[in-house]
LUMZAKE-774112 format. One record per residue: residue number from 1; residue in one letter; x, y, z of N, C-alpha, C, O in turn; chain. Coordinates in steps of 0.001 Angstrom, whole numbers, plus 500000, padded with zeros to 6 digits. Layout:
BEGIN
PT,NUM,a,X,Y,Z,X,Y,Z,X,Y,Z,X,Y,Z,A $
...
% end
This chain:
BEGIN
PT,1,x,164042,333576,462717,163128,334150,463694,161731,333569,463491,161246,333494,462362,A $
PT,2,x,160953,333075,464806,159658,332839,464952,158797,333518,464113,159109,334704,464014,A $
PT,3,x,157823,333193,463472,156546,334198,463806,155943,334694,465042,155631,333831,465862,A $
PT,4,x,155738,335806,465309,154783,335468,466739,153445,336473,466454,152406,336155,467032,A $
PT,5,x,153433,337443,465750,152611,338022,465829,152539,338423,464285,153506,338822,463636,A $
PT,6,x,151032,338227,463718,150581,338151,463153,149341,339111,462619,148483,339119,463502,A $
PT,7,x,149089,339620,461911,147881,340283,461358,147408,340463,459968,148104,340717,458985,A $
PT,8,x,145851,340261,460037,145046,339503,458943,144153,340521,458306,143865,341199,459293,A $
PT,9,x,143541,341053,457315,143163,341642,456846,142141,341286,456226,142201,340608,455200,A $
PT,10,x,140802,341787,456883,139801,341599,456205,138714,342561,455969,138796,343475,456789,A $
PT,11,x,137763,342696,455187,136666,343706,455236,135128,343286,455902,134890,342323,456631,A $
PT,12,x,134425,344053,455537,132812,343594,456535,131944,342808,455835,130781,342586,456172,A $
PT,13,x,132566,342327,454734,131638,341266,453861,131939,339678,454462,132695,339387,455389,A $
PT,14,x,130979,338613,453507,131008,337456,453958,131751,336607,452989,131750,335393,453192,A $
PT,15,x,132389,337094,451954,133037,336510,451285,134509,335684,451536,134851,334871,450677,A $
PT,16,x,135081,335834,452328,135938,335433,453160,136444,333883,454294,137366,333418,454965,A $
PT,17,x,135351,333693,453936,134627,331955,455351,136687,331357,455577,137503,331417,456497,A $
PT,18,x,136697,330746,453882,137810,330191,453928,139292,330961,453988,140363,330414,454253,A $
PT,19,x,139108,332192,453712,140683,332959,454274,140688,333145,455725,141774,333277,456288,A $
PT,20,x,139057,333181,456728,139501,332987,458037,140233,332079,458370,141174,332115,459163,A $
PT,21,x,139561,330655,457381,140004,329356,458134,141466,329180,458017,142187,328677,458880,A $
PT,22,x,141947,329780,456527,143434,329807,456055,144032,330281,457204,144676,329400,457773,A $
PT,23,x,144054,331486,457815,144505,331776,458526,144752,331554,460025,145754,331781,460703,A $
PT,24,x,143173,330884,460452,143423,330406,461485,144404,329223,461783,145095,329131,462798,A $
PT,25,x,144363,328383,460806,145008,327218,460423,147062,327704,460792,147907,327279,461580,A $
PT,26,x,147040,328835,459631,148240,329255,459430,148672,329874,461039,149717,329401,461483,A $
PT,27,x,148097,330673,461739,148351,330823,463010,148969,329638,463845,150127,329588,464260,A $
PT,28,x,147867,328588,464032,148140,327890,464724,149619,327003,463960,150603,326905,464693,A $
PT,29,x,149667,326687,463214,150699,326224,462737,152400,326692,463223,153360,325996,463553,A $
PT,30,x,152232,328154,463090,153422,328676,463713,153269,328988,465166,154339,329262,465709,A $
PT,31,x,152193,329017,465949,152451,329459,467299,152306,330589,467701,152727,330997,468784,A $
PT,32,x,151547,331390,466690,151425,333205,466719,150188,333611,466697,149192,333243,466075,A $
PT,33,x,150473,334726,467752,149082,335455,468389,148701,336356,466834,149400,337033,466080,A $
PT,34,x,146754,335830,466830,146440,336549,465539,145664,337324,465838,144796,337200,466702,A $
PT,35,x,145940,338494,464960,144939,339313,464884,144241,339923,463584,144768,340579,462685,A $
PT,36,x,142245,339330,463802,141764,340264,462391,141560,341868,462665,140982,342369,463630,A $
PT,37,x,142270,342634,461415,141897,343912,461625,140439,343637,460543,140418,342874,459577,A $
PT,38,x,139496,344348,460952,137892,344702,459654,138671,346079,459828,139105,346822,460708,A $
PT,39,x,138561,345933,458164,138382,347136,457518,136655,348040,457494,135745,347440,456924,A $
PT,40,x,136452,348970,457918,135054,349450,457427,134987,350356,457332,134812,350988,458374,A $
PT,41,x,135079,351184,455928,135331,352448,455445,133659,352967,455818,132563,352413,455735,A $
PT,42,x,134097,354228,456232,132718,354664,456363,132193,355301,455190,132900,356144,454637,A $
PT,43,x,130230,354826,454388,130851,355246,453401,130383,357236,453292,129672,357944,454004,A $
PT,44,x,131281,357541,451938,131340,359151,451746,131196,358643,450180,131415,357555,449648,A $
PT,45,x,130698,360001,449647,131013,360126,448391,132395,359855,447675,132444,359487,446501,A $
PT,46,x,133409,360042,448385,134936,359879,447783,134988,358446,448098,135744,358048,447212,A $
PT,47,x,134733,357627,448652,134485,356113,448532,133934,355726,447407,134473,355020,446555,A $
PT,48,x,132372,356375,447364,131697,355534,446332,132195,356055,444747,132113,355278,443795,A $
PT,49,x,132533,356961,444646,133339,357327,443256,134966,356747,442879,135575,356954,441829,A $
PT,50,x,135501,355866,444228,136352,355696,444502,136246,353948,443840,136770,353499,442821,A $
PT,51,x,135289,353183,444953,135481,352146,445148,134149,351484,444803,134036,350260,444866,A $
PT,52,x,133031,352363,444400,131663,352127,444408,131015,351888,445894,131469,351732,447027,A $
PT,53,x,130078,351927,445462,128718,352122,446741,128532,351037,447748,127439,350482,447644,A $
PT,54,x,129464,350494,448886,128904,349772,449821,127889,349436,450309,127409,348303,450257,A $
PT,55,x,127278,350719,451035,125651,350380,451478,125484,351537,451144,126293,352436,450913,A $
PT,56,x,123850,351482,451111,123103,352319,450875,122891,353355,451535,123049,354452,450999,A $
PT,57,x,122438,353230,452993,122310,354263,453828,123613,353687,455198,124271,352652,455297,A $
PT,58,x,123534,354787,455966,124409,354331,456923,124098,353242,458177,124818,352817,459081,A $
PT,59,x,122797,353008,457840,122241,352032,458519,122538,350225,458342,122525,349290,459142,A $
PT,60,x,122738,350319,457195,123403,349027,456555,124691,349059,456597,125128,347943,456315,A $
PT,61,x,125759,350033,456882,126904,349740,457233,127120,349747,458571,127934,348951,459040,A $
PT,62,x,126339,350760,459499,126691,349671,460813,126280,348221,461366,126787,347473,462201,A $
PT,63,x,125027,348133,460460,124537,346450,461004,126007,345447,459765,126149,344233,459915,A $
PT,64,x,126479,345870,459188,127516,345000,458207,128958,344927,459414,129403,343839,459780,A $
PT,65,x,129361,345862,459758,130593,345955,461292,129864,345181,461973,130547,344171,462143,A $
PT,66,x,128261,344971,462776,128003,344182,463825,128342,342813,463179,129172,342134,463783,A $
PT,67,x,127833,342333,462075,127201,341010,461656,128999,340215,461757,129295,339223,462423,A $
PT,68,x,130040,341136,460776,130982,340507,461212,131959,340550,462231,133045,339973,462281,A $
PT,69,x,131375,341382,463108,132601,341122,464478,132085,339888,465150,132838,339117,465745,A $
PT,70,x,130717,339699,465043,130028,338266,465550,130755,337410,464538,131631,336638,464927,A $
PT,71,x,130411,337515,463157,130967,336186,462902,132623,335792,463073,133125,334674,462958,A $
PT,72,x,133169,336836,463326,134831,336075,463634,134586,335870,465115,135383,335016,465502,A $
PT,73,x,133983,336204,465891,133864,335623,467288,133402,334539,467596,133872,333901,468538,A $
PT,74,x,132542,334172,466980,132604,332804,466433,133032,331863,466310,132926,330823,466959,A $
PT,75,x,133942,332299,464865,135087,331533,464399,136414,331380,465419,137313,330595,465116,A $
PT,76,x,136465,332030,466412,137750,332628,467122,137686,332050,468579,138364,332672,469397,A $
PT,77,x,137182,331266,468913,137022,330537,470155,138463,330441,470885,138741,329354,471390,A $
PT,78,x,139260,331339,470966,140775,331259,471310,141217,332475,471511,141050,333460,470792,A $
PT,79,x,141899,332372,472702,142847,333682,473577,143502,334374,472697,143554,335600,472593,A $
PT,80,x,144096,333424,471942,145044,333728,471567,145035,334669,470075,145977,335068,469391,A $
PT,81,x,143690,334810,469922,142773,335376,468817,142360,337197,468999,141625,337432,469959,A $
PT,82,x,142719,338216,468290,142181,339462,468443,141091,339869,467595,141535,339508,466506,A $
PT,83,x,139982,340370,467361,139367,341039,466385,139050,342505,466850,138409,342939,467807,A $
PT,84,x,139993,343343,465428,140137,344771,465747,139013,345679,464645,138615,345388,463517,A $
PT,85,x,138858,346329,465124,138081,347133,463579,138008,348702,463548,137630,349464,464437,A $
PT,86,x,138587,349049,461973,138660,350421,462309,137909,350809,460955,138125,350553,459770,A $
PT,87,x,136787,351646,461740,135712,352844,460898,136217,354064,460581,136033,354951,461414,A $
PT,88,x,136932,354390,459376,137029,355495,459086,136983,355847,458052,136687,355033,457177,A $
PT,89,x,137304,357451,457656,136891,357476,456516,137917,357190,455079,139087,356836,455224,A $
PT,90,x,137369,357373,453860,138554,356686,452843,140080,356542,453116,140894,355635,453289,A $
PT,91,x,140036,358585,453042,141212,359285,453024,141936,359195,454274,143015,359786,454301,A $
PT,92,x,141444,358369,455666,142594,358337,456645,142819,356323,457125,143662,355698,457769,A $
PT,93,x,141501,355937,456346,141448,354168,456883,142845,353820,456251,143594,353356,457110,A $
PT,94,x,143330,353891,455201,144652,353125,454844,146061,353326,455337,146907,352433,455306,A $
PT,95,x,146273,354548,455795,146884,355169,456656,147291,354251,458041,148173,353513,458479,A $
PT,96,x,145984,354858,458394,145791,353657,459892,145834,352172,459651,145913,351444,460641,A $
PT,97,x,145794,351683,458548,145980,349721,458264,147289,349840,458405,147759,348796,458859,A $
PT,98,x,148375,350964,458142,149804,350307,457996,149998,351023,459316,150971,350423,459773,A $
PT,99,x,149766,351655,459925,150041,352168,461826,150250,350223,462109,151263,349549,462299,A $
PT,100,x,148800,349854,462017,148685,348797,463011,149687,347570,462114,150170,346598,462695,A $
PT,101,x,149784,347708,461344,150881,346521,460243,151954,346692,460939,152753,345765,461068,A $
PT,102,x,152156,347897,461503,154018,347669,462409,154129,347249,464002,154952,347457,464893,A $
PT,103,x,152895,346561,463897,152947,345703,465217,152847,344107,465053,152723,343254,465932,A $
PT,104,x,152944,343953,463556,152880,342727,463656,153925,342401,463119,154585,343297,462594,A $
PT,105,x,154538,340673,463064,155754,340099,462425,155243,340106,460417,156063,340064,459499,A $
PT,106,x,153839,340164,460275,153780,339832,458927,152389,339826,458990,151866,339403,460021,A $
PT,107,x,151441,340369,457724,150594,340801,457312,149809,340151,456223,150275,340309,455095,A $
PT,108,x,148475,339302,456350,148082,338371,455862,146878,338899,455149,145973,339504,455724,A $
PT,109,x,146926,338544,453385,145790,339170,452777,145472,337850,451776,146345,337257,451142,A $
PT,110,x,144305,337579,451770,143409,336419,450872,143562,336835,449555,144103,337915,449315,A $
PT,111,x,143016,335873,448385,143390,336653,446935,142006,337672,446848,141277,338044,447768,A $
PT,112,x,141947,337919,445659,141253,339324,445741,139479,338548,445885,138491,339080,446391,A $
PT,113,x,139557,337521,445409,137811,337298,445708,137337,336736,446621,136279,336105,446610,A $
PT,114,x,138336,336959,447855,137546,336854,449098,137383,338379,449624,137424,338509,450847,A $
PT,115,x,137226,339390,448949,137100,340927,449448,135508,341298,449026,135163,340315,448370,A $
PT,116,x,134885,341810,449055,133811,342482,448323,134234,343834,447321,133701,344153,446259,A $
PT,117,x,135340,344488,448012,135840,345513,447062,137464,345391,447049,138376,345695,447817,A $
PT,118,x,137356,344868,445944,139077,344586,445332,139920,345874,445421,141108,345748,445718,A $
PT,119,x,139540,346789,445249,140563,348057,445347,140949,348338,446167,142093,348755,446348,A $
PT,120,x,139583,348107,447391,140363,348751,448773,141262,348171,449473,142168,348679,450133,A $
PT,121,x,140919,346793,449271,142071,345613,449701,143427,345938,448917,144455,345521,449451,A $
PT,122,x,143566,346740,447529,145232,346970,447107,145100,348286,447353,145762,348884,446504,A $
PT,123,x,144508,349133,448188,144966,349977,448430,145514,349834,450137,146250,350613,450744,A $
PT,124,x,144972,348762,450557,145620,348648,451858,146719,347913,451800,147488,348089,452745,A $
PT,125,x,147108,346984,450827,148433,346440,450772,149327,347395,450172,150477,347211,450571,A $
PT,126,x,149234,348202,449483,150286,349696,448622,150476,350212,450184,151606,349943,450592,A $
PT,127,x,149748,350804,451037,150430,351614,452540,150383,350515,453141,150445,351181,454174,A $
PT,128,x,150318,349142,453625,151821,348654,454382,152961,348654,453700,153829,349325,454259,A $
PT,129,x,153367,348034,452460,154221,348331,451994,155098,349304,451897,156292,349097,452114,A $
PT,130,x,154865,349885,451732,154625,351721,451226,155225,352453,453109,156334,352970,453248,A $
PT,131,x,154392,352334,454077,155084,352953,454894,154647,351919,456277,154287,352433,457336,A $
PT,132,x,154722,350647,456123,154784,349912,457351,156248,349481,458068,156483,349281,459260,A $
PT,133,x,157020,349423,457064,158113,348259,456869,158326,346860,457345,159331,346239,457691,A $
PT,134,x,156182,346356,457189,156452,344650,457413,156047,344268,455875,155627,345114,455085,A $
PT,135,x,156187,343193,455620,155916,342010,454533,154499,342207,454543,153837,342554,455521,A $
PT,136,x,154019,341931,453236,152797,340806,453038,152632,339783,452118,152953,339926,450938,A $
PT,137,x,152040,338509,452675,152308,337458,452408,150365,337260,451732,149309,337358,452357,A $
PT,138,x,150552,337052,450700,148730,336893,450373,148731,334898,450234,149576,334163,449722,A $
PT,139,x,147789,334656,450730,147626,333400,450591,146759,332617,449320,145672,333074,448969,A $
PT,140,x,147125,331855,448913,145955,331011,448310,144456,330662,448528,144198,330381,449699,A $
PT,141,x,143640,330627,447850,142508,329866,448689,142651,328345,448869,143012,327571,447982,A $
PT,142,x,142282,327974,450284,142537,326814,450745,143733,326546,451320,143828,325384,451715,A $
PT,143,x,145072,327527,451572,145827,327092,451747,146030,326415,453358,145414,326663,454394,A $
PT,144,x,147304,325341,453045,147667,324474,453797,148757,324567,454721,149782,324065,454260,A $
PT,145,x,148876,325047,455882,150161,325854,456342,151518,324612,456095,150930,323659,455584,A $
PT,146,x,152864,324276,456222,153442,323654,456101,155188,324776,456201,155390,325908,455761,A $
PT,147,x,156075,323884,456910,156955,324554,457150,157832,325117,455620,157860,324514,454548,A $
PT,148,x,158470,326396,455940,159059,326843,454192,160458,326053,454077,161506,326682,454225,A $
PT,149,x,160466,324940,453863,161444,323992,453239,162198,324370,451976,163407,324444,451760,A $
PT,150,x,161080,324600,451156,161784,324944,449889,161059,326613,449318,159868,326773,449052,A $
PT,151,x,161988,327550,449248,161239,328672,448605,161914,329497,447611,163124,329693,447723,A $
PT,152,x,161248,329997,446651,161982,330657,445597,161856,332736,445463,160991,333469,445945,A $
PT,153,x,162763,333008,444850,163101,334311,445332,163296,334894,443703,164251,334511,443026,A $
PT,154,x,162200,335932,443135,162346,336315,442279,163368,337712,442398,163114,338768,442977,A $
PT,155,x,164368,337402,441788,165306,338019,441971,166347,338946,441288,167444,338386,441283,A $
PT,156,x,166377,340122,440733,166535,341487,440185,167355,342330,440436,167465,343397,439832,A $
PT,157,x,168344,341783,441783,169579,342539,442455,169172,344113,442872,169814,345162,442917,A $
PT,158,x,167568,343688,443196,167087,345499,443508,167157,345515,445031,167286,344437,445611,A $
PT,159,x,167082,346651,445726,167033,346981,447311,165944,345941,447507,166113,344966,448240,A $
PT,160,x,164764,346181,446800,163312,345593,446984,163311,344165,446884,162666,343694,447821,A $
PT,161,x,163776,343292,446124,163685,341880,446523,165062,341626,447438,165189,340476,447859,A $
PT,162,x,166071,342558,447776,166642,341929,448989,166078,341991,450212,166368,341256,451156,A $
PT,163,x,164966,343192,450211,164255,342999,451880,163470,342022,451418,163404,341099,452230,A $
PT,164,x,162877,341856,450493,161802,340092,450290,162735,339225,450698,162543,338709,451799,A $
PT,165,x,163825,338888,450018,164946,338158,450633,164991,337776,452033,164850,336587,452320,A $
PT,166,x,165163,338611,452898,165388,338765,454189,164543,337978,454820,164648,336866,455336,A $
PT,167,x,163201,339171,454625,162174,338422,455323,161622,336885,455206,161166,336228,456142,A $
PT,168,x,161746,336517,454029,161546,335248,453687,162993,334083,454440,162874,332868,454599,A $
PT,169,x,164453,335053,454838,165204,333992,455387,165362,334281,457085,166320,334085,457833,A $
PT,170,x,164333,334696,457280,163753,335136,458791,162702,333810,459422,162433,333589,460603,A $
PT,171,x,162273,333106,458279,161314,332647,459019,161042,331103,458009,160121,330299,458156,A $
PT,172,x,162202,331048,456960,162295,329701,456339,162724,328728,457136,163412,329075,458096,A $
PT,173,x,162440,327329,456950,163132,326337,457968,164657,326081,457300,164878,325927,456099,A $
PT,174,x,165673,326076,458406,167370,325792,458482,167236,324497,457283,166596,323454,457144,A $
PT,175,x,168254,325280,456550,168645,324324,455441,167581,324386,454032,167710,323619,453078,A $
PT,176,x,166583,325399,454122,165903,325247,452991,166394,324824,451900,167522,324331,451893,A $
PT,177,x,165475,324956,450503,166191,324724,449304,165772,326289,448948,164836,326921,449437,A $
PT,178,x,166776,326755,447911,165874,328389,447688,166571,328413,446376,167739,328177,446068,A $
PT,179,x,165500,328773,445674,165768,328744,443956,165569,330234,443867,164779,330988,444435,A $
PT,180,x,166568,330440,442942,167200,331854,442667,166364,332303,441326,166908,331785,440350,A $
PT,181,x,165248,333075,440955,164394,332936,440094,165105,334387,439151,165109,335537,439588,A $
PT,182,x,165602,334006,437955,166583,335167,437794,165829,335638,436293,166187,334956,435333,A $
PT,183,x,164859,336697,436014,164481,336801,435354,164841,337734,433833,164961,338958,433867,A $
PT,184,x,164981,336917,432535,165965,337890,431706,167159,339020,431831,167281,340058,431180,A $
PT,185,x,168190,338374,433109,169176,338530,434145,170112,339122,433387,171059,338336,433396,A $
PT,186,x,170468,340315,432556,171446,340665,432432,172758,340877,432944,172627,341749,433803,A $
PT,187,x,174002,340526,432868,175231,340978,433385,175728,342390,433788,176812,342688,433285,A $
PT,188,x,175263,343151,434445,175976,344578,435390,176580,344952,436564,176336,344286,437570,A $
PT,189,x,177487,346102,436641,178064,346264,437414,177899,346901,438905,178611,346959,439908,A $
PT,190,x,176529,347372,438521,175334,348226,439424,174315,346954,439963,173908,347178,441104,A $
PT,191,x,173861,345773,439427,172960,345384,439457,173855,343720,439923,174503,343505,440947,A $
PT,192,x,173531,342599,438562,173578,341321,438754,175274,340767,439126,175506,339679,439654,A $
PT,193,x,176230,341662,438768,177105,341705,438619,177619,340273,437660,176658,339521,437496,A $
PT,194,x,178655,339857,437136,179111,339193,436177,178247,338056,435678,178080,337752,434497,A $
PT,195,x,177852,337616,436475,176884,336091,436485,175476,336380,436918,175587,336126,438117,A $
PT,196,x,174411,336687,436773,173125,336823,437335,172653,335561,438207,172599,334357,437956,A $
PT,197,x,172248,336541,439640,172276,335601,440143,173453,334220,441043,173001,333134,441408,A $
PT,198,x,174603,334546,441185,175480,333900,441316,175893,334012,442400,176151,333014,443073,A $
PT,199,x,176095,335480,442939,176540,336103,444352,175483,336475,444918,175716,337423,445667,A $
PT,200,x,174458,336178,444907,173136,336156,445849,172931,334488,446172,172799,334119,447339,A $
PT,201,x,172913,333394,444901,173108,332370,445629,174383,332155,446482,174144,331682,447593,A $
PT,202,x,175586,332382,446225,176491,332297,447215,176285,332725,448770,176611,332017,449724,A $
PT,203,x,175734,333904,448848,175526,334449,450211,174648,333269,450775,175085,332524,451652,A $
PT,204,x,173172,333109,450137,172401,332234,450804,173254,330720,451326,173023,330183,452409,A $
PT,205,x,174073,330296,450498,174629,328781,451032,175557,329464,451810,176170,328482,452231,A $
PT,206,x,176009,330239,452218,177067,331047,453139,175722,330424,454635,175812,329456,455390,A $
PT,207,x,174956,331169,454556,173598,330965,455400,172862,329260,455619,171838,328994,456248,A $
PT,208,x,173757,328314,454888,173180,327278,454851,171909,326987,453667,171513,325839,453464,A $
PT,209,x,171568,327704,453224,170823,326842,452243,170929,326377,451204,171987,326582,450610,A $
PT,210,x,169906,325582,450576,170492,324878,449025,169884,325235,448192,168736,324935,447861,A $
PT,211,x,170910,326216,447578,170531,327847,446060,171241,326662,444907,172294,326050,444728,A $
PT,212,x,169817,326833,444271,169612,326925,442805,169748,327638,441987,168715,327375,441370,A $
PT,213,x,170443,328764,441145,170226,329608,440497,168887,328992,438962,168796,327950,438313,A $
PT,214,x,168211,330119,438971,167003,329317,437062,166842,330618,437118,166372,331468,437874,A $
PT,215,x,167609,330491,435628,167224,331335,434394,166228,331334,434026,165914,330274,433485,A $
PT,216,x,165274,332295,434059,164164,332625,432934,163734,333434,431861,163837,334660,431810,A $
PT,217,x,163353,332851,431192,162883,333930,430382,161214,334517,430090,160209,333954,430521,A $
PT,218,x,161225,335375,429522,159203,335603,429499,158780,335091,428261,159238,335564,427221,A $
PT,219,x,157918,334134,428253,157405,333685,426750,156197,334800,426614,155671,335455,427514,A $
PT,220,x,155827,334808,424670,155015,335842,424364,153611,335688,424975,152967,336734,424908,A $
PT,221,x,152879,334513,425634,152399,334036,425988,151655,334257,427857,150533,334143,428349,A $
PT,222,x,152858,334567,428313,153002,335101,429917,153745,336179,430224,154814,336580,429765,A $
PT,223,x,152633,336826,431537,153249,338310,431608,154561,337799,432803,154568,336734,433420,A $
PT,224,x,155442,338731,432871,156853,338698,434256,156149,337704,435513,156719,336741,436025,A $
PT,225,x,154819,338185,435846,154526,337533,437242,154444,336042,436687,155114,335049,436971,A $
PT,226,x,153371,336235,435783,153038,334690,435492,154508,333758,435157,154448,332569,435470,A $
PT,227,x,155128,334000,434861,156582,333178,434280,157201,333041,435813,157509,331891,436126,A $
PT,228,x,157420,334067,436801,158044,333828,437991,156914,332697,438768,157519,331718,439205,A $
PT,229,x,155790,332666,438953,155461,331633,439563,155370,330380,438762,155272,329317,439375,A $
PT,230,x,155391,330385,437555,155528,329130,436497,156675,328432,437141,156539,327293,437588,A $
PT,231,x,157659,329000,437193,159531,328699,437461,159529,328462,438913,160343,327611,439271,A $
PT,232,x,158792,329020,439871,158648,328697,441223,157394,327019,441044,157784,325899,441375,A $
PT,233,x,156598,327172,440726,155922,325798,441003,156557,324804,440245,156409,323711,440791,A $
PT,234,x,157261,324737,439115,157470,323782,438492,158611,323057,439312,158567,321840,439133,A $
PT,235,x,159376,323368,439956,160398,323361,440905,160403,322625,442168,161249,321998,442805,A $
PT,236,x,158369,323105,442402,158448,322541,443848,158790,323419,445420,158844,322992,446573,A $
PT,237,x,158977,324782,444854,159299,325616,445829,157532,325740,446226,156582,325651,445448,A $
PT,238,x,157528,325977,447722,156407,326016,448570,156005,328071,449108,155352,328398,450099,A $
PT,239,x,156554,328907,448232,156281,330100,448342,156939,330989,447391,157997,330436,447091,A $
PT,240,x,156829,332082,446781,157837,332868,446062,157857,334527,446745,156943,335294,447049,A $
PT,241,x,159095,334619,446798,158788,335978,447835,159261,337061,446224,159821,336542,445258,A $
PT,242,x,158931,338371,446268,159238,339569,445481,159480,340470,446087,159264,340363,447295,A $
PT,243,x,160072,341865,445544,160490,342861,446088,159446,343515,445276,159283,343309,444073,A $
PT,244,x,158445,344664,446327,157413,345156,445136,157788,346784,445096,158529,347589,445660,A $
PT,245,x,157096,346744,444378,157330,348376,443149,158196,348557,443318,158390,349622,443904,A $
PT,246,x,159402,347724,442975,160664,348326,442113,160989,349479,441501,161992,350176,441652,A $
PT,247,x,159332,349734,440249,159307,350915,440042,157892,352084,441095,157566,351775,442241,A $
PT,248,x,157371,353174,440450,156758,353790,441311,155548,353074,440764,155487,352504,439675,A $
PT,249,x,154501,353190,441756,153548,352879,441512,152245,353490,439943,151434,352769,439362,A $
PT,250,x,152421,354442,439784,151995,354961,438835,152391,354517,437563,151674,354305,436585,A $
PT,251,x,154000,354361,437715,154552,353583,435851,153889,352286,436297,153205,351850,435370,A $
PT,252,x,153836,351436,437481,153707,349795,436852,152082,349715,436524,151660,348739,435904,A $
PT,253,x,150874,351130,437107,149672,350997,436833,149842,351198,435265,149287,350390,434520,A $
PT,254,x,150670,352359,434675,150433,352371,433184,151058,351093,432519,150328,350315,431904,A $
PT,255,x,152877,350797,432684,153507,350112,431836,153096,348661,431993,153001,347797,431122,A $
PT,256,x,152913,348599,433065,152376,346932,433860,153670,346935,434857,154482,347856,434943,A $
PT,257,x,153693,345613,435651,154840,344961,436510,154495,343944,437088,153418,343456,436748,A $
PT,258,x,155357,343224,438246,155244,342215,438574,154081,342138,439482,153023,341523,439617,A $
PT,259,x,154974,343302,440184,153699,343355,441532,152047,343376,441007,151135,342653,441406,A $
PT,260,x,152001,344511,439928,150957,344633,439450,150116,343156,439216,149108,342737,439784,A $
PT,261,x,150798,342663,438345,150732,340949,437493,150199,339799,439130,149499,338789,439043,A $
PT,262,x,150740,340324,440345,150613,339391,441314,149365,339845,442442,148618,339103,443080,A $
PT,263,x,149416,340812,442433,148539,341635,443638,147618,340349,443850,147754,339439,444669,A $
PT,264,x,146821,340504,443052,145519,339527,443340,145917,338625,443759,144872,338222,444270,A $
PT,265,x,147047,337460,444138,147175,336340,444227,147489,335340,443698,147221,335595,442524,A $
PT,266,x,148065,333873,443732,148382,332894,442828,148290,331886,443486,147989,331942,444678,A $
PT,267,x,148570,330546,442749,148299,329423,443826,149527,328779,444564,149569,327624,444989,A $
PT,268,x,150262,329479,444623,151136,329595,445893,151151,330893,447041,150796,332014,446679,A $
PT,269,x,151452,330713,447997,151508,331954,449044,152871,332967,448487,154073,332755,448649,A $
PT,270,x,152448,333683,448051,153297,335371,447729,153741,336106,448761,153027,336760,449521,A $
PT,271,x,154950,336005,448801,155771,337548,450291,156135,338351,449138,156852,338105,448168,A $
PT,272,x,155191,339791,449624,156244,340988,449181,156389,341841,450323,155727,342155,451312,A $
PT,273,x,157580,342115,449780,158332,343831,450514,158755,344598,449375,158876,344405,448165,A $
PT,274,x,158970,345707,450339,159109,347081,450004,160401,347521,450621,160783,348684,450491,A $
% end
């Protein structure tokens, strides 16, 4: 399946120049109508204890909504271009980011230092996830759109990386290569079943593509995420998709996890689902 519709995630700061361009780039590449949502929390005290102090008075946060709906209008010289923006407050803005996430094919977030406030940006990727049921795909800085030829699939035999699965064989090009990223893969009867990894590559070449199964393991050195994109770039795969919070969100903030390990970004483009 096409891309066709698209939506981008950004806040009211200027930190961002090159995840517009990423994206505009990436739009045009596939042929899909984009749209930026601005985030602009209005601020309250439960923000600034939350996320710290945006502006000062409320006067500087509405001239911060004007300054950037001009500058993506700007940037956006094309029909085929939306800029949306929703002012609200903490406790209902993230809510409303994943309403509008289920109108699009897939949900586009920069790594974390094109945001001004890193939290609010993972708190808007936790509710699409969480209750959109689209993907998000965070990009690199600078990235280069290019068709998904080759992509790798960190893979755990959980519900959660089979919808990453999916979505990632929704919109790979026919015949990919797709490396089966099988991480300290135990043998179960619930889970990997006899061979880790073995009957998930089978299905995919059932589908036409060319599955690799790679074993990994975690050196003392690198956390789960870092080793899955180690094993994805060394390879040559052009994306790594995950299934996120496997566990609940609260154990992977204490114990750690992948998702945790990835949120921010890497220098490949990241799909997760939920």
């Amino acid at each position: 399946m096409a891309l066709k519709d698209l939506l981008a995630v950004v806040d009211t700061a200027d930190k961002d120049e090159q995840f517009v361009q990423d994206v505009l780039r990436f739009a045009e590449f596939h042929g899909a109508r984009l749209t930026f949502l601005v985030l602009s929390v209005i601020p309250s005290p439960d923000y600034v204890g939350t996320f710290g102090p945006p502006y000062i008075v409320l006067h500087d946060y509405t001239q911060a909504v004007e300054a950037k709906q001009k500058r993506l209008a700007e940037l956006t010289h094309d029909a085929n271009v939306e800029v949306r923006t929703i002012s609200e407050l903490p406790e209902t803005i993230f809510a409303s980011v994943s309403v509008q996430a289920r109108y699009a094919d897939m949900v586009l977030f920069g790594p974390s230092e094109a945001y001004e406030y890193p939290p609010a940006r993972r708190h808007s990727i936790e509710n699409i996830l969480f209750a959109s049921g689209r993907p998000v795909l965070i990009l690199p800085h600078g990235h280069v759109p290019h068709a998904v030829d080759h992509f790798a699939i960190g893979w755990n035999a959980t519900r959660e990386a089979t919808q990453a699965l999916r979505e990632t064989m929704l919109f790979a090009a026919a015949g990919a290569k797709a490396d089966i990223l099988v991480l300290d893969g135990r043998a179960s009867a619930k889970g990997h079943g006899s061979e880790p990894g073995a009957d998930i590559a089978h299905h995919l070449a059932r589908h036409g593509f060319e599955t690799t199964v790679r074993p990994l393991t975690v050196d003392d050195d690198l956390c789960q995420g870092d080793a899955l994109v180690r094993g994805a770039r060394q390879h040559g795969a052009r994306l790594l998709a995950l299934g996120a919070y496997g566990h609940s969100r609260l154990r992977e903030m204490i114990l750690g996890g992948v998702t945790r390990d990835l949120l921010d970004g890497a220098p490949l483009p990241l799909l997760f689902a939920h």
